[in-house]
Steps between C-alpha positions, in 0.01 A plus 500: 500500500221347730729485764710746495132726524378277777831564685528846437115520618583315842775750515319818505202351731787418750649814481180649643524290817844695535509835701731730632558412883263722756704694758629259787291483810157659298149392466354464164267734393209260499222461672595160637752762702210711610254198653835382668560807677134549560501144642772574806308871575169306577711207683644770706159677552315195602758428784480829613861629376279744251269710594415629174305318186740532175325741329501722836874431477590594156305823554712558753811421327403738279259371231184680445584730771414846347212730640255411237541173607506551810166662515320172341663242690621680831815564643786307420651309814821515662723169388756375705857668458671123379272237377730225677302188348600586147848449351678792381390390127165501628467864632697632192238311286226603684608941497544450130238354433220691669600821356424564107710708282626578169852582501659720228682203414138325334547244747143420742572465835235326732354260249532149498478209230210238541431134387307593246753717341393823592674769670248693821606803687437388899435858633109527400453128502595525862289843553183281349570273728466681799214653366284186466613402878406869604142336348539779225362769652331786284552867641325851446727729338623832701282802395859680425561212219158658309382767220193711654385406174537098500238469790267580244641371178625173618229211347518263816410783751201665275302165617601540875614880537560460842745167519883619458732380269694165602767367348607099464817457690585165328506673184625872593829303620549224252405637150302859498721717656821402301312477180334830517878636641600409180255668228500805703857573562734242326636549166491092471182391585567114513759205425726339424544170554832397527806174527640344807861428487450127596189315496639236763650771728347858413671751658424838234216586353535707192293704345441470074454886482424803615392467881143613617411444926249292352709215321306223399669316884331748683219478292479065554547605910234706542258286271566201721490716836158602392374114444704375824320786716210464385511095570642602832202723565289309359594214783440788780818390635708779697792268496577229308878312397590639181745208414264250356257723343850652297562145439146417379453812268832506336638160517209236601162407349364819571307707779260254672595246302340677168730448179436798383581726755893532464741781440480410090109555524558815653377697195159354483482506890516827523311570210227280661562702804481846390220704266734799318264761662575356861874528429479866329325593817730381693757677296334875562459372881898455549564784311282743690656310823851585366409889421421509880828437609716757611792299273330499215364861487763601236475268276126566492459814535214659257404109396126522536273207510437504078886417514456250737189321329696570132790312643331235646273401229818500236695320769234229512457445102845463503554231772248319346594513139898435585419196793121425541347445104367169393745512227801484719496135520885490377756406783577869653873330531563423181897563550533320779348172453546507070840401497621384140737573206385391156773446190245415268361718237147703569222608288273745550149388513259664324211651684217447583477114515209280437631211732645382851693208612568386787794278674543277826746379708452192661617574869188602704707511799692829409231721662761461836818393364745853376710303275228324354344797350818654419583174303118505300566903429821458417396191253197659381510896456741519237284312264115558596349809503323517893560230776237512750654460846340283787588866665221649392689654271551526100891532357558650158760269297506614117182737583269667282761555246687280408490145337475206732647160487223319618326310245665402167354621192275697716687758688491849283109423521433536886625540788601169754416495858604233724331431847738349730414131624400167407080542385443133389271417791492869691431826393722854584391659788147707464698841513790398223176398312351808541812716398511372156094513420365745670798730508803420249242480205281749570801785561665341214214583244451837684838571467514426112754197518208233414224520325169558623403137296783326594505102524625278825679224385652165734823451359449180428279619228782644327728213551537127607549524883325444840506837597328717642363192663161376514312633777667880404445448145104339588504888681636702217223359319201685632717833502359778274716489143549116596491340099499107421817437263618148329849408597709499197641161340852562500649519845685762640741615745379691805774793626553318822700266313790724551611405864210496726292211498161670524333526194175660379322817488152629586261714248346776551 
């Protein structure tokens, strides 16, 4: 019966590695596609072939291109009739991916799939871009964009009534103009998040519901167009080759060389960033901008400035509630990276929970390596409850509610999380560290799923094993809820028994 379950597992897992073949002669849908066509546009405008950057070029193929836009970052150039250096695959990747759209269809054109397993619209990653290089330049709004009465109502200008209103282009592109677009006018403010049809070789992007213009893509582009500009301007750099600093943010060790300062930190970067009454401004600022436009003028027609600041202060609660809380610490691609079928029978657990385990895997290299932490979710989601990802990320296996299979004779009384890596002599990484204690626990007890006197247990308190290794478990030990425990006499199984040879769990 062992076997047949161990063969049946190996089965499914390989089945995942299996998808449908991507139309002949197309790029994938990744950005490994993206910083390969970016890498051939800066060859060619180095030598002289080019004489545009590539984010002057895909505004003038077409991305970003619109008046409002246009009015921030200037004019967008003339391109070339043919782009002759690219391949045919090239230039058809390039037009469709520039432009973002929701088709009726529920399928997200313009977004691409990253290494770390999320999915980014390019338009306003590319329009922050160009803002940092344009050294992001604030500008006074036209009178014709203002109330009479905002002159003297507006907070900022009661302390200098004669300075006009500016507004932040690297925001008014990326994030504030879209997001207060959407509370004013859309009937679906924001999301979803959605499933590419291969993983391998994405070609369609579909959406999990009903479509907003602000889908959680678009939502991950402008984010990271906001932190890349503001690195760019923050380097004073008119021009600089976009290739490697792609590379570094979304795929290397980070901007600069700092860990932390990757796509899959883009939450807290932005967070870290951006105070919520900078952004709200920002959000009245674009709007105002937009009412000024001779485009716009129907849509907005009678929308006074208390619309404008109602919207924008909703619009901003909700952005941060839905992607910017210090709760959200769960994996915001749960579907996409969770793959797993379970046969077994499931228990719900009873709630709230005095107690937390938690698990490791003893690979520390699978911080770089796909398959790696494919294999170690695959292995260890269906039986713990969290697994803490070298990502920056936590992944929900059983969850919240339901039994684990973690710890035997333990598991209807907590909740197992596993940390993946070898700790014997090392310790996780300062931010996995600090996802589990000073945010997992805390949002956990807020949110009623532990309670507020909860205890921290190693699991080799609960039963005879190594795990969570010693300098992790020395660690656990000054963590608040941390309780000493005698091992009992009789030895026990751990659940990694059961085809992975990682065993152990972690307490909290």
């Amino acid at each position: 019966k062992m076997g047949q379950t161990k063969l049946w597992f190996l089965a499914g897992l390989l089945g995942l590695c299996t998808w449908p073949e991507p139309g002949k002669g197309s790029l994938p849908f990744h950005m490994n596609s993206v910083i390969q066509v970016v890498e051939v546009l800066e060859s060619h405008h180095l030598d002289g072939h080019l004489n545009l950057t590539v984010t002057e070029l895909a505004r003038g193929l077409g991305c970003c291109d619109s008046e409002f836009y246009q009015l921030l970052l200037g004019e967008a150039p003339a391109v070339p009739p043919d782009l002759p250096f690219l391949s045919q695959e090239q230039r058809s990747f390039l037009m469709r991916v520039l432009k973002h759209k929701v088709q009726a269809s529920s399928t997200e054109q313009g977004v691409v799939l990253l290494p770390d397993g999320t999915t980014v619209a390019v338009s306003p990653l590319v329009a922050g871009i160009e803002a940092g290089l344009k050294g992001r330049r604030e500008m006074p709004l036209p009178p014709e964009a203002l109330e009479p009465l905002l002159v003297t109502t507006e907070p900022l200008n009661q302390t200098h009534p004669g300075l006009p209103l500016t507004i932040d282009a690297l925001y008014a592109v990326t994030i504030a103009k879209a997001l207060g677009v959407a509370f004013l006018l859309s009937q679906v403010l924001m999301g979803p998040n959605g499933c590419w049809d291969s993983v391998s070789e994405p070609q369609n992007f579909t959406l999990l519901g009903r479509p907003s213009n602000l889908t959680d893509a678009f939502i991950n582009g402008a984010l990271d167009g906001v932190i890349l500009g503001a690195h760019l301007a923050g380097q004073g750099m008119p021009v600089a080759p976009l290739s490697p600093l792609l590379r570094e943010y979304y795929a290397g060790d980070g901007l600069a060389g700092d860990g932390q300062a990757r796509s899959n930190f883009r939450r807290q970067n932005f967070v870290q960033l951006t105070e919520a009454g900078q952004l709200e401004e920002q959000v009245v600022r674009s709007l105002q901008l937009l009412r000024a436009l001779p485009w716009m003028a129907p849509l907005l027609s009678g929308v006074g400035d208390g619309d404008l600041l109602a919207a924008a202060s909703r619009a901003v609660q909700e952005l941060t509630g839905a992607y910017l809380g210090r709760c959200l610490f769960l994996s915001p691609h749960q579907g996409q990276k969770a793959f797993w079928s379970h046969r077994g029978q499931t228990t719900q657990q009873e709630l709230p929970s005095g107690m937390l385990w938690h698990k490791k895997c003893p690979d520390p290299n699978c911080k770089g390596n796909g398959i790696c932490l494919l294999l170690s979710f695959c292995l260890l989601l269906p039986c713990c409850s969290f697994v803490v990802g070298s990502d920056g990320y936590m992944y929900q296996g059983r969850g919240w509610h339901w039994v684990g299979a973690h710890t035997r004779g333990y598991n209807s009384k907590g909740y197992g999380v596993s940390f993946i890596g070898d700790y014997m002599d090392t310790l996780p990484e300062a931010f996995a560290l600090m996802l589990v204690r000073d945010n997992f626990l805390p949002c956990a007890v807020k949110g009623a799923k532990l309670q507020a006197n909860y205890t921290v247990h190693g699991h080799r308190q609960m039963v005879h094993t190594a795990c969570p290794g010693n300098i992790l478990y020395r660690e656990i030990q000054t963590w608040q809820g941390f309780k000493v425990r005698p091992l009992p006499h009789a030895p026990q199984h751990s659940l990694s028994t059961r085809g992975h040879s990682a065993n152990g769990a972690v307490g909290v």
